[in-house]
matplotlib code that plots the C-alpha trace (Angstrom):
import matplotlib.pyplot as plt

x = [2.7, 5.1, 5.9, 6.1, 8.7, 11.9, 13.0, 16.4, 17.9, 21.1, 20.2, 17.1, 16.9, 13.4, 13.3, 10.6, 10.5, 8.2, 7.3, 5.2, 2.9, 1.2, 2.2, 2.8, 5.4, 4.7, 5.0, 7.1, 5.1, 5.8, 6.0, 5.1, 5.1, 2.8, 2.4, -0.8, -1.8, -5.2, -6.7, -3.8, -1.2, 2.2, 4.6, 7.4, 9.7, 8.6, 10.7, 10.6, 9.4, 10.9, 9.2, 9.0, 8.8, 6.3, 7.0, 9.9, 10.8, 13.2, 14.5, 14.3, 15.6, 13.6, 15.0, 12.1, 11.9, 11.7, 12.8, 10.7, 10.6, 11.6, 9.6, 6.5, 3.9, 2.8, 0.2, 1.1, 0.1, 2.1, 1.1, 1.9, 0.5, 1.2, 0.7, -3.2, -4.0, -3.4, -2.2, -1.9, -2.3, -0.8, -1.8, 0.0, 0.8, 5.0, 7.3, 9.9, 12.8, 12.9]
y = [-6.9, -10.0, -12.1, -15.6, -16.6, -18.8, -21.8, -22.1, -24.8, -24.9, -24.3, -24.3, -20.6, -18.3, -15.5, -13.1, -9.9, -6.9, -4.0, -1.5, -0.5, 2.6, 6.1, 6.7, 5.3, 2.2, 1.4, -1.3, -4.2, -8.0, -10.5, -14.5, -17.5, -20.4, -23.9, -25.0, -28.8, -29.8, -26.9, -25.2, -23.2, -23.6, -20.4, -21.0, -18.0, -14.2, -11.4, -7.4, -5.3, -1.8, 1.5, 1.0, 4.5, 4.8, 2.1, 0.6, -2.9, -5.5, -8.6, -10.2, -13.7, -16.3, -19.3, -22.1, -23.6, -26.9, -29.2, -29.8, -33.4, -33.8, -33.6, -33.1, -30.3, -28.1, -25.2, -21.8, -18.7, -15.4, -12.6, -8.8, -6.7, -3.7, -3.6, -3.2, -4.3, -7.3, -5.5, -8.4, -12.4, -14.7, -18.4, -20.6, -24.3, -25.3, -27.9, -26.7, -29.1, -30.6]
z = [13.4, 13.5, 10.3, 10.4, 12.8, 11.2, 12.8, 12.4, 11.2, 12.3, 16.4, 18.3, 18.1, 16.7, 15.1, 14.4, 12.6, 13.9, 11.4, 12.3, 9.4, 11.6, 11.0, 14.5, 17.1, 18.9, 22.5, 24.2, 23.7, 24.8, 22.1, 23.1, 21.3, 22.4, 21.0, 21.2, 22.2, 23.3, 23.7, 26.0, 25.2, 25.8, 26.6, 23.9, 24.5, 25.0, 24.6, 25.3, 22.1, 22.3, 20.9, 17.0, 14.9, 12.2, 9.5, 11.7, 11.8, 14.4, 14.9, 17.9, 18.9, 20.9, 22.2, 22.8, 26.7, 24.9, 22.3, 18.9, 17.4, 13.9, 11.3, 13.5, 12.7, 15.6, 16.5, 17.6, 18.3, 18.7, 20.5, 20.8, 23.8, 25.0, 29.4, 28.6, 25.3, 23.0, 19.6, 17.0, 17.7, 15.0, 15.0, 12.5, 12.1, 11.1, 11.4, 13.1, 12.6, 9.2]

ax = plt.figure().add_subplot(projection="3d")
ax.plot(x, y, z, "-o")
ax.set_aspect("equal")
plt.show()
């Protein structure tokens, strides 16, 4: 599972922490941020997941493929799938840039 991804203030950088609350190992997974406008999606960033152990957690660093407005409110949607398999999807609504 991801937690809500941080904007960071201070660059244009994301990141997103991944636990995984199963009692067995995950598999590498690929995690994607979307921004969602009109009904399409956006890719954001993506990023390679590897193997989490039982109850492990990450931090992993996206930087966007574009630029946010300030103060503007936006729709996204994270996902994490494995080759075959969507795992967890994550739709939230931030403003990225204060």
């Amino acid at each position: 599972s991801a937690r809500l991804p941080v904007f960071a203030s201070d660059s244009q950088n994301i990141n997103v922490v991944v636990e995984n609350f199963g009692q067995v190992a995950s598999g590498p997974a690929v995690l994607k941020l979307e921004q969602l406008q009109d009904g399409n999606r956006k890719e954001i960033g993506q990023t390679k997941l590897t193997s989490l152990s039982p109850y492990g957690k990450t931090n992993v660093t996206l930087t966007p493929k574009i630029k946010f407005e300030k103060g503007k409110a936006y729709d996204f949607v994270l996902t994490i799938r494995t080759s075959d398999d969507v795992v967890s999807t994550f739709t939230f609504q931030t403003t990225p840039v204060e």
